[in-house]
Each structure stands twice: as structure tokens, then as C-alpha cells.
C-alpha positions, -999 to +999 in steps of 0.1 A: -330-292-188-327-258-176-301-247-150-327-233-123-352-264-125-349-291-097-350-327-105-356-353-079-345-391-091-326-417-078-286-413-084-265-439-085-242-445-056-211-423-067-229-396-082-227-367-059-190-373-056-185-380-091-169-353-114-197-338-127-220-338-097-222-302-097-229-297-135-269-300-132-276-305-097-269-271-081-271-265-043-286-302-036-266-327-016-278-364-027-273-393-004-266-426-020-278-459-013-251-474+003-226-447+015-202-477+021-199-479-016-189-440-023-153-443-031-122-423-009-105-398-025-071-395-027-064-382-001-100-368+012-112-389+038-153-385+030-173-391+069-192-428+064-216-412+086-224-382+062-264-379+064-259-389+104-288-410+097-295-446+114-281-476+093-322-488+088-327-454+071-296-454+048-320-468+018-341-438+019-334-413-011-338-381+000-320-348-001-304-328+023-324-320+052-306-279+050-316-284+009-350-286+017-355-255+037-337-238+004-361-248-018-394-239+004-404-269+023-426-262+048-405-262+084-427-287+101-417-310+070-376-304+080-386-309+114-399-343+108-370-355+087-350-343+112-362-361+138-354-394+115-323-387+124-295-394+157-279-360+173-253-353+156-236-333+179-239-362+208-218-380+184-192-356+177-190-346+213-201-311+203-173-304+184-144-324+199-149-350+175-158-352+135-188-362+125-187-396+129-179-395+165-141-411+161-121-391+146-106-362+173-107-330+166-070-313+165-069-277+152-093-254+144-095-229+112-120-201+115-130-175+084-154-151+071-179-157+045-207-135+028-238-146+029-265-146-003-294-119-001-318-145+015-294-150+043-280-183+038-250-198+037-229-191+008-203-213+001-203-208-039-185-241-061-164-232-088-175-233-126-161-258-148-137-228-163-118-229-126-107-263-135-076-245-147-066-228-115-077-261-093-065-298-091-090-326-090-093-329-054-100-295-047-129-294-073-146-317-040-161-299-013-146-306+023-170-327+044-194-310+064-225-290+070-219-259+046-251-260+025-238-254-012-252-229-037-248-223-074-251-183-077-276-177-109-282-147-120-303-131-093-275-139-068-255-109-059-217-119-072-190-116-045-165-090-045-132-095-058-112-099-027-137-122-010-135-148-042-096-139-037-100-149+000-121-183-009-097-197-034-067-193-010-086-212+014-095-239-011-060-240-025-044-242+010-069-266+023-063-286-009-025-290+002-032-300+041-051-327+022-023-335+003-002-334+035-022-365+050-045-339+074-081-347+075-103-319+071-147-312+079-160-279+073-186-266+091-207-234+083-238-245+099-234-224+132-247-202+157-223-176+150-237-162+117-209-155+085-182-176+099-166-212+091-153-232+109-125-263+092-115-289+115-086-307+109-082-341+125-043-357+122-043-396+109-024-419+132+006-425+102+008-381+096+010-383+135+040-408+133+059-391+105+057-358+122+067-369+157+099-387+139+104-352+119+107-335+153+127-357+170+095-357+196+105-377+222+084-400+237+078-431+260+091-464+257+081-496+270+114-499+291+111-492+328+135-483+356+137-475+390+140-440+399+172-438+425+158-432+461+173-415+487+186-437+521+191-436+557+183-405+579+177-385+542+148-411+535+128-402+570+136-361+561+120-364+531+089-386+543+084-362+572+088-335+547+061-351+528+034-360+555+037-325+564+030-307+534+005-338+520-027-308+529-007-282+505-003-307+474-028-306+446-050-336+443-038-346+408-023-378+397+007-361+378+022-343+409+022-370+432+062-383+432+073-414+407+094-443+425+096-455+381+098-438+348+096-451+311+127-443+294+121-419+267+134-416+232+130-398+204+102-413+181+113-435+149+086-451+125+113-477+121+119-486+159+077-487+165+086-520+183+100-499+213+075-477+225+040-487+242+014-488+210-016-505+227-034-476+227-026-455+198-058-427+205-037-421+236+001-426+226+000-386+213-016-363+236-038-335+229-011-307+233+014-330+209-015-333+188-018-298+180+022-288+182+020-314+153-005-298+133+004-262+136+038-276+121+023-290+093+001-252+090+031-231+092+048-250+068+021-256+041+023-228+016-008-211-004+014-196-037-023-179-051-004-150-039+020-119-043+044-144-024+041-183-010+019-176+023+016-199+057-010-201+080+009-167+099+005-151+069-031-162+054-038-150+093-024-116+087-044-112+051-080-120+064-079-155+046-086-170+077-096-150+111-083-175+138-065-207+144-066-227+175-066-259+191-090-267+211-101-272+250-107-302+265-142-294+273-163-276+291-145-267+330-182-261+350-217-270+350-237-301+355-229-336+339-197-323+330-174-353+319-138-352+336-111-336+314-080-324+323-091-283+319-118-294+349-092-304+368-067-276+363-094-253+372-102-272+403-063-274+415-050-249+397-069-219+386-090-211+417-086-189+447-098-212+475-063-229+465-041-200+465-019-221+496-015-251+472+013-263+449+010-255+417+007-289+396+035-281+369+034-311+354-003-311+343+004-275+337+030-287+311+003-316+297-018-292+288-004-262+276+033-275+270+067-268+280+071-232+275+040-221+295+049-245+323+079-234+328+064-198+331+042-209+357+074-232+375+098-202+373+067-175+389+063-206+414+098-206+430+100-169+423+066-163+448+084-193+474+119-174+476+102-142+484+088-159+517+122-158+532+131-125+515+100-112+530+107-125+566+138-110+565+125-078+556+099-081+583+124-083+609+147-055+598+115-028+595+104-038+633+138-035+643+133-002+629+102+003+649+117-009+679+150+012+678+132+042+665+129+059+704+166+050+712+179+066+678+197+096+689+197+120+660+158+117+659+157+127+692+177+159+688+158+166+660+128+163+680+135+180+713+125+219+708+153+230+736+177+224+706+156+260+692+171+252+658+159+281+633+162+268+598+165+288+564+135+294+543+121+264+514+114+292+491+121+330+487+099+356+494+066+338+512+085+309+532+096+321+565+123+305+590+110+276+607+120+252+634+137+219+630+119+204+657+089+208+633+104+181+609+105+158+642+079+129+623+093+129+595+130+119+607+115+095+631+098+080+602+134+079+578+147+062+612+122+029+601+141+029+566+174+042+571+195+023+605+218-004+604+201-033+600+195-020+561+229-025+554+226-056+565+196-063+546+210-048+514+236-076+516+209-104+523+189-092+491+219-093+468+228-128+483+189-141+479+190-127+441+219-151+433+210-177+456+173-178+437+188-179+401+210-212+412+177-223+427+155-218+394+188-233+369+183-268+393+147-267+393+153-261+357+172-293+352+149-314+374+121-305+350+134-311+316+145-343+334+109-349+336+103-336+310+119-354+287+139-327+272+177-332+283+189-338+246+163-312+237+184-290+211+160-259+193+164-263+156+162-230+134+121-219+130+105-216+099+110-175+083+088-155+094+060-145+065+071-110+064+107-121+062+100-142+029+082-113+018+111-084+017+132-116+006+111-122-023+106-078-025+141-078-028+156-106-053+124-096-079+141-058-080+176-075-082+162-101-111+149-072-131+179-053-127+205-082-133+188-108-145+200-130-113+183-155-093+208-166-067+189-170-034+186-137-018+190-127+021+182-094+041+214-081+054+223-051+077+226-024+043+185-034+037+181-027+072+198+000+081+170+028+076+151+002+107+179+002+122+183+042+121+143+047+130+148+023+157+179+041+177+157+073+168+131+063+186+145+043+214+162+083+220+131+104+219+108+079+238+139+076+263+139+116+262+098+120+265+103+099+294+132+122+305+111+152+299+077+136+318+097+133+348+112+172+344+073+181+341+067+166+372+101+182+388+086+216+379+048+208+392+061+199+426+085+233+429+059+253+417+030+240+441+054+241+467+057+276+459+019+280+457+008+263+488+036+280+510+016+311+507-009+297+527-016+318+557-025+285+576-002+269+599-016+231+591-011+239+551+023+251+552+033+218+578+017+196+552+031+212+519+056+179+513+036+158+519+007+169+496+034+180+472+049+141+475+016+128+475+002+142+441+036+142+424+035+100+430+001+098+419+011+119+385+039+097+379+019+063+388-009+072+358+019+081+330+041+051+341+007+031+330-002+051+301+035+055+289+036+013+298+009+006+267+025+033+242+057+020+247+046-020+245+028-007+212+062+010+201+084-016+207+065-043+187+064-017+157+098-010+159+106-049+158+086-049+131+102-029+109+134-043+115+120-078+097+134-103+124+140-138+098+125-157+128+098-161+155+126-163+179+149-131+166+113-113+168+106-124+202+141-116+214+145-083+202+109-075+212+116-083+246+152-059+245+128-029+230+102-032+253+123-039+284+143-010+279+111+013+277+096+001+300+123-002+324+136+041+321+097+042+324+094+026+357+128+038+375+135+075+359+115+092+390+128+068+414+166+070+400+157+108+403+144+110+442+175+087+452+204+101+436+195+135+423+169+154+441+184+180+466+217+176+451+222+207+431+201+228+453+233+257+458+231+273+495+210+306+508+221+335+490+230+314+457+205+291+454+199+269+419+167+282+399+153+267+371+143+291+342+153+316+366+123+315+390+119+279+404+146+273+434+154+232+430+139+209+454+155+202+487+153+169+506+141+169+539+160+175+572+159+136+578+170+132+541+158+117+509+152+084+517+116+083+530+105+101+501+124+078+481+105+046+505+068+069+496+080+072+458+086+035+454+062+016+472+030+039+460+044+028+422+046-003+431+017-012+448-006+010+421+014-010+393+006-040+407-025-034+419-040-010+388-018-023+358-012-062+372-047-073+386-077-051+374-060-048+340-061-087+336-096-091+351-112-058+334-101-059+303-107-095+294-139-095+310-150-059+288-141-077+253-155-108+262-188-090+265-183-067+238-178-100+218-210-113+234-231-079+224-218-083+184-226-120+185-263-113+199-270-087+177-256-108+151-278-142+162-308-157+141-338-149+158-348-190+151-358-205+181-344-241+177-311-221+167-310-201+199-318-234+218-290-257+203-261-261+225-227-243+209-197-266+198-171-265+217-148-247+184-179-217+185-174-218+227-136-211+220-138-188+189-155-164+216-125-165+239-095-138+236-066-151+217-034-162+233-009-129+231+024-143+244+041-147+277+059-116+271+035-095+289+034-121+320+067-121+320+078-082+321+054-074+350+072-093+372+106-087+360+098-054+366+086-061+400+117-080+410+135-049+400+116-032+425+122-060+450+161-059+445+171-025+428+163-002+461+155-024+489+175-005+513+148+022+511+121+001+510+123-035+535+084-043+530+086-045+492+095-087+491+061-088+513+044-067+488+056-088+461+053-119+479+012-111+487+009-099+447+022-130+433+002-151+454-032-138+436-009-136+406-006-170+397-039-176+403-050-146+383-026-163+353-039-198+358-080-188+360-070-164+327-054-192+308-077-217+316-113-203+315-107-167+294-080-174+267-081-196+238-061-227+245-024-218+230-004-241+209+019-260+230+062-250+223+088-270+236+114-247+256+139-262+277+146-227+295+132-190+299+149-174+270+163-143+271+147-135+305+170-151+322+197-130+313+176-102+323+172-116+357+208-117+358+215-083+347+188-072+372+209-086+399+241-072+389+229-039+388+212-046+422+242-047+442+254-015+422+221+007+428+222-002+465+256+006+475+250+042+459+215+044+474+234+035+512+262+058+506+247+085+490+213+086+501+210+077+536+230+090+565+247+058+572+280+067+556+282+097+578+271+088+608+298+066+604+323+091+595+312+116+628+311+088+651+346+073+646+362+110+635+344+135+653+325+125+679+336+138+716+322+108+736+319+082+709+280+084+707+260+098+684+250+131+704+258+165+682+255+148+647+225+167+640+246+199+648+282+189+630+256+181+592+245+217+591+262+247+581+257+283+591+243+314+573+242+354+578+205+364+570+223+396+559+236+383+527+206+370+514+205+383+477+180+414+470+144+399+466+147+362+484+146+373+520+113+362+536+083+390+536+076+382+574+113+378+592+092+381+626+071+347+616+084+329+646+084+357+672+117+368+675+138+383+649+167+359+633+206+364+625+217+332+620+202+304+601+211+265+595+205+243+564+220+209+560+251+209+542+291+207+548+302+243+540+326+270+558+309+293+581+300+329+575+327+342+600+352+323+583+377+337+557+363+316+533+328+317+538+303+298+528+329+272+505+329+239+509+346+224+542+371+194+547+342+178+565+327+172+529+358+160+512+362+131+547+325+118+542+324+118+501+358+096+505+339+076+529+314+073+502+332+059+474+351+039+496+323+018+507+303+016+474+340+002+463+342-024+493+304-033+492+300-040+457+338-059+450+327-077+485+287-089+477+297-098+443+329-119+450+300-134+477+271-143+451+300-153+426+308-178+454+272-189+459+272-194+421+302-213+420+295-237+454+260-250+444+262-268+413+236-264+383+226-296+376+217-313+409+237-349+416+209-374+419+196-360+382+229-361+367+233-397+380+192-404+363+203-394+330+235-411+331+218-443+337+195-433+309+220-434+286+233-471+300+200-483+295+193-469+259+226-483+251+217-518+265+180-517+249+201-516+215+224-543+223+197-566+233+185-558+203+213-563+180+217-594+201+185-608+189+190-599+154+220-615+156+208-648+166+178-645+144+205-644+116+224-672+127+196-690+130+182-687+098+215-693+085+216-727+105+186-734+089+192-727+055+233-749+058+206-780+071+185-779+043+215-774+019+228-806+034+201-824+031+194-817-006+230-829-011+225-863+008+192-868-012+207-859-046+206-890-065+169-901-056+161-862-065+179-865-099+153-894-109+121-877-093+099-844-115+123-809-120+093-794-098+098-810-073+131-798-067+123-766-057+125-775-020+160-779-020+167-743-033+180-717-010+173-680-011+189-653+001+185-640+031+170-602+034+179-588+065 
């Protein structure tokens, strides 16, 4: 027979799965007469339901419907057949089950395949010479709809990496077989050149995992959860009443009065835990954490080194991996599922003034997520008191502003105040009295009650981070995770890699193979490049920020000139203004670059785990990103107008550029402009349209490619998309890293300079609201669903958090001291003050200067500006005056308000941290009704085992009873057994016991 003729004829049952059902029978699919009769492989579990025909119709030899539109049957022909048959995909659930309708779907595999020059599938077997390279059960194909082709000779031969690619696949697939995993391929899509393998986990794979990880999980013991009594009980049901409109209507949030006790999950001890319904015993997220195990740990070795499902990821072999949603979360006749329900409760605006419900949060996506979304949750309901607070001091600010006395000197023109020039040459002498907004705008930001405020702040950061540790312990409470302990992670692929890089050179060198390990000599030259370019990245950012220094001198400069009276009295604040703006869009541009940066520099560094990686990603990227944010801030508040010099010998910056001064009412509002305009464009550019936009632009740039990619087949176009082809065409899960920075970030701009900005916490508090939201509607509807990690805390970020507070108290004792007048108005009213007001401490803050020693070239081209000719001008500093002997040196006033200075940054930061430390130490991390739950856990678990011993024990003595009767008896009955058939003494024997 020749290899391109077909032959039609009946088979017997077996045959297409025999071992030589490929050898004449290319590209046809058979169907035997009773497909109960094919045999299982070992380990290949074959779909009974293969031709998805009716069981009337299982007698009819025919080939595969896709075989027959190969071999140029008419389409009206496939048409009818197919209407023979039931919907597959009604069975399946479109795609959340196999085939056969029973079997869930658990994990996805997705990869790239050429198709043949007649565009069909190609999904080519291998010759009988591969049998070499290939154990029997991979010669089989994996059940599903690929349509099978033998390439002859007028089939274009795939490349070399592509058949590469495809026996990676077939060898890895081939050992998730062998692991117990069920696979079904599926080629037969809408999306053109991709596969899709489904992997479905078998109840006993399920059980052996779950005991592996020491899952912990539900038992059929059940105990009362410890109520509260008395007055407590009618608080807490008031409480409740009240707040019943703001709860999410979901069945896992409302509160338990009895919980299963929990243990960890033993194949041995089955007898414990609640088996009537096994499809429902292992969730869908535990499901899939089960699985992805299984695929990081499963090894492909047809490669330079043994390869996971991280690595086959990284090499093209496969282009995603996922586990699935629930189902679909809108539209008609949608069936309930929990992703519905989240997006109903959860991930929707109308709902912003709800709870969030964590726990079905946690179902769904796991521990680690949920405890993202817990931790943003009490974050967003500490700010509301943080926020009120701040409220109150910036109308008190409001309300005080027209009783604050140096504002009103400043303002009233009978002071005639003539100040010094801005800038030599075209600035003129100007009025103080001209400034009179600005320093009844500092008074808003800069009076008393931000002190107070500071103090507040530095309490609420410490107050909150006790807060989040109990509601930290109440959830892995409920969560099952108080014995939770994280075991080492698997090597990372690139790890094994060097590893492998590494004892090959050492094996040809020394003929050694002792187990090799990366230590800090192999990484030293990542080391190197990384402390390299943590400098210059630190130093670009330095060098930005200097740019920036010199654009707002230099259009200071250029807009003095300005003939105009309204542009000269509006040069800061344009200046301000545009310099803000500038820094805003190279904070955001400099925010990717670094990001980028940060996870090539971890990568060259060759963490050994998921967790060093992480980690010391975080540390990079932090870093950056922090000097990024803060530099021109950290700048305004503590450096601008410090090293400005005096008239006459002024500070110039490549000898032509006078250094910034800060306004007569001082740096602080500037620094109040400077923070909230990053802030709010951060949040606002980087936070919210970032996370809308660019999702939404690659999910229809995906859409374009897949529609200019899409069969122009009707019934193709028409049939409704699986639900693995819905989720292929959502973005991939990156991480909680980037979640988590932003607002780090933001709670440094909450707690690092909140004396110079009270409205931030309000800010922060109205941004987080749409935040979570933003997160929630983003996980749910744009992302594919993530594989759910246990976590029992936040990782590294709380120690950030913790750091962030520290520094807090730190940076606002300088930013008091240093950059606002508080210190000395202080000093003049209880040292110098006449009356004991506040009246002359606009006069006793500025010094005096002769106009005649102004250095050739500065002096202002038009002395005559304001009408009269001047002698004597003021600028704000403590300095001798000109008639003295020492003129123009600094004056004892100076020395009196810098000891001032330090003194209070001393007494305020040894007094607010000896206050949080105290907060820390008085509430206790682990709150006393929890500790008592998980005592009386243990009491129970102990007595569960007792009983149980207990009952063994009396089965043994019972059996032992038993077997001493029966002994006794035989003895009694001896001599009328001596005279009675051998055989029939076998009644009397005893065996022992196996217990």
C-alpha cells in the first residue's frame, strides 16, 4: 500500500491506540466500536467521550469529522455529520471542564505551533526512528481536538528550533503524565497557531500533594467560637446593626459563631476530615497552587540543563501558563461563580463605601493577594482619622491666619520695608509688603498646631503598624495558617543554570563532580555592576534635580527683565510652577527606567530563589525609586536658600547664576506646592490612568493581532470562545510589587513631610478609595487569574513601613526646626521680645545692608524703580550690621536660634520615639481572644487524638478478648476435636493480630 493512499475499513477496537496505529493510517483519527473497550494507558487517562457522539451513534464507523474536511469532503457533508453529534462545548462548560463534562479543568498550558501550507493544524507524530529519544507513552497523542498530520514530501519540514520546541513539550508533558496529572490538548481554536493543554489533577495526585505541603485543611470537628459578654456583647451588636448597609452581601464575610478545626492533610488520617464531597473538598485556588507545584518541579532534561515550567516559559517552549477563571463575570444567563460575585461586591465603583470581602478575596486568589488587599484596606481606614486631624489643623490655619501677627507686618505698607534685589543687574529693590500673600498663605502651613500635628502623624504611623500586625494575626487565624512555616522554594531556572555553567568548567578542569553552589567570588562582578549602578542612577537623579536648580535661576533671571509690573510679581510662582511640573514628568519617566533597572540588576546577580529575587528586587527598586521621588523635595526643605551668601557676596553657580533664595515668609509653602503637585500628578498620572490606559491599549492591541489573525469561516467566527482562549487574551499577572511601591511611596508622602503639607492624609485617603477598587476591577476582569501563594505576612514591606516611620519622625523634626519659623518665633518671643507678643519679629529676622558696597556690576540698572532713591536695604538673615565693626558677619542672634534648633530636633525626636516605642510596647501583637482560639485549638487536636487512640485501644482489646474466648474454647473441645477430620480444625486456630 502506498504511504499517501487512504483506506477506509473497519478497525478493530484498539487499533488507533495500538502501537502501530500511526504506521499506515496517517492523519486519520478511527473511532472504535465500543470505545469502552479501548484500554487506559498507563498513566494516560483516554476521554470515554472522545468522538462526543450520542451512545446510539457509537456503532457507526466513521472517521474524524476534522479528517474529513482534510481529505476534501464537501462542507455540507461535515456539517451533517456534525450535526449527529451533542455540543461539545455545552459539555465541557466551554472550557472549564475536559471533554467529557467531569473532569475540571485546573491549569492551563499555552504554545505556538506552525501551521502546514494549506493552513491547518500541524501537529506532526514522530517516525518510528524517534522511538529512541521517546518512551511508550509519549509515542500516544494527548486527548483532544488537534487534527494529526503525517508530513510527506510536499509538506514544508519545520525548522530546527520549532521540532526542538515540540519534543520538549512532548517530553515534559510525558512526565506530568507520569506524575498522575491528566492532560487534553486542544488546537482546534479561534485563536489561529496556538495550543492549548489542559491539565486536570486526579482526586489521589490531589491528596498526595496536599499531604506534601502540609496544606491544611478542614476537619469534621467543630467548636464554638468564644463570644464576647455583658455590656461588650450589646457594643458589638450595635456596632453591627450600624454598619450592616456598609458590609458586602457575601456569605464569607458575614461573622462565624463555629469553625472546623483545621489540620494539616494526611492520606493516612482521611477518616478526620469531611470527604462527602470530594469535587468540593479542594478548591479551585488549591487546585491550581497544587498543580503549578507539580509544573515547577517536573523537569524537561532535552536540554542544555534540566528545565521547569519557569524555564520552558522563558525558552518559547510554552507562551503562557495559568489557571483559570471561574467563568464569565457579565452578560445574560450567566451561572453564579464566585468571579461574578467579587465583581459585584468587590470590584465596582457603586461600592467604593463597602467593606472589602477579604475572605472571598483570599478564596479566590489566595493568601498573598488577600493580604495585599487587607493591609491597603486598614491602610485607606487609618487615614480617615489621620485625615480628620489634618482637616482641623489646616482650618485652624485658616481661621488664625488674620490674628497672625508677623503676616500682618508683613502686610501693612506703613512698615515701607525696601528689600534687596533677587538678582543683579535687572531686579530692582522692592517692597516687602509686596510678598504680603504669599506669607499669609505659609501662615496655613506653618503655625502651631503643625507641631502638634507632626506628633499626631508619628503616633498614627506606629499606632497603624500595631493595628495591621493584629489584623494580621486575626486573619491567619482564619486563615488557617498559624503553624504556617515557609519551606525553602524550588532554584530558580537561571540559578541551576550558572550552577550547572559552573561545575561543567570545574569537571573539565578537575575532573570533580561534588555538588556545586554560586558563592559571593562568582558573583562579585554583579555585585560590582550593581553598586555601579545603584551610584550613577543615584547621581543622574542627583544631576536631574541640579538641571532643574539651574532652569528655575536662570528663568528667574529671564523673566525679571520684564518691564511689566504683573510679570515680575508673578516670576516665583511661574518659576515654582514649571519647575514642579518638570520634576513631576521625569519622577514618572525616571519611575519605569528605574523599575526596568532594578529587575536587570537582580537579575544578574542570580538570586537561588523566587524569594531572594523578590526581596532584593524590592531593595533595588525601592531605593530608586524612593531618591527619585524625594531628591527635589529633600532639596526645597532643607537646602534651597541655604547657601545663598548676603548682597555684595552672593553664591553663583558657574560664576553667573546667584543661588535661589526662599521667600520672605520662607521655604515652606514652596515646599507645601512642591509636594502636593507630585503627589497628586503621581497619583493621579502614574497610579490611576496608568492602570486603566495601559491595560486597556494592550488589550486592544491584542484584539487587532487576533482579528487580523482570525479565519474568515463563518461558523468559526460564530462559535463562542473557551473560557482558556477568553483568558489567554487577558494581561498576565506581573506581581504585587508594583501595587505595593505606589503606596509605600505615598505613605512616605503622607508621613515624611506632613508638617508642610496637613491635606496630604486626605489626598491619600480620596486616592486609595478608587485605588482598591481600581486593583480589584483590574484583577478581576483585566488580568489573568494568578496562581494562588500562601503568605502569612507582607514580606519585606513591612520593614519598609517601619523604616518609613522611623525616618518620619527624623525628617519632620528638621523640616520644623529648620524649615519653618517656628523655632524662632520661639526664640524672639521668650528672648527678645519687649512686650511678650510677637510684634517686631518681622524686623529682629532681617539684617541690614549699605547699597554702597554692592560689588562692581550687581547693583540694579534702575536704583530709582520705586520712586525714591535707596541707602539702606533688608534681606532675611541673622548678620551684624553695616555700621558695626564687624559688619556684615554673622550675629549672636544666629548662634541662640541654631541652638534652639538642634535642641528641639533632639527633644522631639528622643520624645515621639520613646512615645511610639510605648504604643508598640502597650498593645500587644497578637490580640487575647485569638490567642485564647488557638490555644483551645491545640486542646482539641490533642483530644481528637486521644479519642482516637482510645478507640484503637479498645478495638485491640477487644479483638484480643475475642481471640483468648476462642482459644478457650478450642481447649474445652479438644478431645471431641482430636477424633473429628484435621480440616476441620482450622476454626480453632488463632492468628495474629495486625494492627
Amino acid at each position: 500500500m502506498e504511504k499517501d493512499e487512504i483506506h477506509l475499513r473497519r478497525l478493530p477496537a484498539a487499533a488507533p491506540w495500538g502501537p502501530h496505529a500511526d504506521s499506515e493510517f496517517h492523519g486519520v483519527d478511527f473511532l472504535p466500536e465500543d470505545l469502552s473497550e479501548a484500554p487506559e494507558e498507563t498513566g494516560m487517562r483516554v476521554n470515554k467521550k472522545y468522538s462526543c457522539l450520542p451512545a446510539e451513534e457509537k456503532g457507526i464507523h466513521i472517521i474524524n469529522i476534522r479528517a474529513i474536511e482534510d481529505i476534501g469532503y464537501d462542507q455540507h457533508e461535515s456539517t451533517l455529520l456534525n450535526s449527529l453529534s451533542k455540543n461539545p462545548d455545552a459539555d465541557c462548560k466551554y472550557g472549564l471542564y475536559f471533554r467529557d463534562g467531569k473532569r475540571k479543568v485546573d491549569y492551563i498550558l499555552v504554545y505556538h505551533y506552525k501551521k502546514s501550507s494549506a493552513g491547518k493544524t500541524l501537529a506532526r507524530r514522530p517516525q518510528q526512528n524517534d522511538a529512541s529519544i521517546r518512551s511508550t507513552k509519549q509515542d500516544q497523542p494527548l486527548p483532544g481536538k488537534g487534527v494529526q498530520l503525517e508530513m510527506g514530501d510536499s509538506e514544508p519540514h519545520m525548522d530546527y528550533h520549532e521540532d526542538d520546541k515540540r519534543f520538549r513539550r512532548e517530553e515534559y508533558e510525558g512526565n506530568l503524565v507520569e506524575a498522575g496529572l491528566e492532560l487534553e490538548r486542544d488546537e482546534d481554536t479561534k485563536i489561529h497557531g496556538i495550543g492549548f493543554v489542559k491539565i486536570h489533577a486526579p482526586w489521589n495526585v490531589l491528596c498526595r500533594e496536599a499531604e506534601f505541603l502540609k496544606l491544611k485543611m478542614p476537619t469534621k470537628k467543630m467548636y464554638q467560637i468564644n463570644q464576647t459578654h455583658g455590656l461588650l456583647k450589646k457594643i458589638n451588636s450595635v456596632i453591627q446593626k450600624i454598619t450592616e448597609p456598609i458590609q458586602p452581601k457575601v456569605a464569607e464575610h458575614k461573622p462565624q459563631t463555629v469553625k472546623r478545626l483545621s489540620y494539616p492533610f494526611s492520606r493516612e488520617k482521611q477518616h478526620l476530615f469531611d470527604l462527602s464531597d470530594k469535587d468540593s473538598f479542594f478548591d479551585s485556588k488549591t487546585r491550581s497552587t497544587i498543580v503549578y507545584e507539580i509544573l515547577k518541579r517536573t523537569t524537561c532534561t532535552k536540554a542544555k540543563y534540566s528545565m521547569g515550567i519557569t524555564s520552558l516559559l522563558a525558552n518559547g517552549v510554552y507562551s503562557a501558563a495559568y489557571p483559570l477563571h471561574d467563568g464569565d463575570y457579565e452578560g445574560e444567563n450567566v451561572e453564579p461563580n464566585d468571579r461574578k460575585l467579587l465583581c459585584e461586591e468587590w470590584a465596582s465603583y457603586g461600592v467604593f463605601y463597602k467593606y472589602q470581602p477579604i475572605d472571598l478575596v483570599r478564596k479566590y486568589f489566595g493568601e498573598k493577594i488577600g493580604l495585599y488587599f487587607a493591609w491597603l484596606g486598614v491602610y485607606t481606614q487609618m487615614l480617615i482619622p489621620a485625615s480628620i486631624v489634618g482637616i482641623i489643623v489646616f482650618l485652624y490655619g485658616c481661621a488664625t491666619v488674620d490674628e497672625n501677627i508677623p503676616s500682618m507686618e508683613m502686610c501693612d505698607q506703613r512698615n515701607n520695608i525696601t528689600m534687596c534685589p533677587l538678582c543683579d543687574k535687572t531686579c530692582s529693590y522692592w517692597k516687602m509688603s509686596s510678598a504680603c500673600a504669599t506669607a499669609r498663605a505659609s501662615h496655613l502651613f506653618d503655625n502651631p498646631a503643625t507641631v502638634f500635628f507632626s506628633v499626631f502623624m508619628a503616633l498614627w504611623a506606629a499606632t497603624f503598624m500595631e493595628h495591621w500586625k493584629r489584623k494580621q494575626m486575626r486573619l491567619n487565624y482564619r486563615w488557617d495558617l498559624t503553624g504556617f512555616e515557609e519551606e525553602e522554594d524550588h532554584p530558580r531556572a537561571e540559578y541551576e543554570a550558572k550552577v550547572l555553567e559552573k561545575s561543567l568548567r570545574k569537571e573539565h578542569k578537575h575532573k570533580e563532580t561534588d555538588k556545586e553552589k554560586l558563592t559571593w567570588k562568582d558573583r562579585f562582578p554583579a555585585y560590582l555592576t550593581n553598586f555601579v549602578g545603584i551610584i550613577f542612577m543615584v547621581g543622574l537623579t542627583f544631576a536631574i534635580v541640579f538641571g532643574v536648580i539651574i532652569y528655575r535661576i536662570s528663568t528667574a533671571a529671564a523673566l525679571a527683565i520684564s518691564s511689566t509690573p504683573s510679570g515680575r510679581s508673578s516670576v516665583r510662582v511661574t518659576v515654582t510652577a514649571t519647575a514642579v511640573i518638570i520634576n513631576l514628568v521625569v519622577i514618572i519617566i525616571l519611575d519605569e527606567v528605574y523599575g526596568c533597572i532594578a529587575r536587570w540588576l537582580t537579575q544578574i546577580e542570580v538570586p537561588k530563589t523566587d524569594k531572594n529575587f523578590e526581596e532584593r528586587l524590592i531593595f533595588k527598586a525601592f531605593l530608586l525609586k524612593f531618591v527619585n521621588a524625594y531628591t527635589p523635595i529633600f532639596y526645597v526643605a532643607f537646602f534651597k536658600g541655604r547657601f545663598v551668601g548676603r548682597p555684595g557676596d552672593y553664591v553663583y553657580i558657574f560664576h553667573s547664576f546667584r543661588m535661589e533664595e526662599c521667600a520672605p515668609g520662607g521655604c515652606l509653602m514652596e515646599l507645601c506646592i512642591q509636594l502636593s503637585i507630585i503627589m497628586l500628578g503621581k497619583q493621579l498620572i502614574q497610579n490611576n490612568l496608568f492602570e486603566i490606559g495601559i491595560p486597556k491599549m494592550k488589550k486592544f492591541i491584542r484584539y487587532l493581532k487576533l482579528k487580523r489573525r482570525r479565519s474568515l469561516d463563518h461558523e468559526e467566527h460564530m462559535k463562542k470562545k473557551q473560557r482558556y482562549e477568553v483568558d489567554y487574551n487577558l494581561e498576565p499577572f506581573a506581581g504585587l510589587t508594583p501595587e505595593y511601591m505606589e503606596m509605600i511611596i505615598q505613605f512616605g508622602f503622607v508621613t515624611l513631610f506632613v508638617a508642610s503639607f496637613p491635606l496630604a492624609p486626605l489626598f491619600a485617603l480620596l486616592n486609595n478609595i478608587i485605588e482598591i477598587r481600581l486593583d480589584a476591577k483590574k484583577f478581576v476582569t483585566e488580568l489573568r487569574r494568578p496562581v494562588a501563594v500562601r503568605a502569612k505576612d507582607i514580606g519585606i514591606w513591612y520593614n519598609i513601613l517601619r523604616g518609613i516611620g522611623k525616618l518620619a519622625v527624623i525628617i519632620n523634626a528638621f523640616v520644623i526646626s529648620f524649615t519653618s519659623d517656628f523655632i524662632p518665633r520661639l526664640v524672639y518671643l521668650y528672648m527678645y521680645s519687649e512686650n511678650g507678643t510677637m510684634h517686631g519679629f518681622v524686623n529682629h529676622t532681617l539684617s541690614s545692608f549699605n547699597v554702597s558696597d554692592f560689588q562692581a556690576g550687581t547693583a540694579p540698572n534702575d536704583p530709582l524703580d520705586l520712586g525714591y532713591e535707596v541707602q539702606i536695604c533688608r534681606y532675611k538673615d541673622y548678620r551684624e550690621p553695616p555700621w558695626s565693626e564687624n559688619k556684615y558677619d554673622i550675629s549672636k542672634d544666629f548662634w541662640a536660634v541654631l541652638a534652639a534648633r538642634l535642641a528641639f530636633v533632639i527633644v522631639f525626636q528622643n520624645l515621639v520615639m520613646f512615645m511610639s516605642e510605648f504604643v508598640d510596647w502597650i498593645i500587644p501583637d497578637i490580640p487575647k481572644d485569638i490567642s485564647q482560639q488557638i490555644h483551645k485549638e491545640k486542646v482539641l487536636m490533642v483530644e481528637v487524638f486521644m479519642r482516637e487512640e482510645q478507640g484503637k485501644l479498645q478495638m485491640l482489646e477487644t479483638w484480643k478478648e475475642k481471640d483468648k474466648r476462642k482459644g478457650e474454647n478450642c481447649n474445652n473441645h479438644s478431645p471431641r476435636l482430636s477424633r473429628s477430620r484435621s480440616g476441620s480444625l482450622s476454626s480453632c486456630h488463632s492468628y495474629p493480630l495486625d494492627v
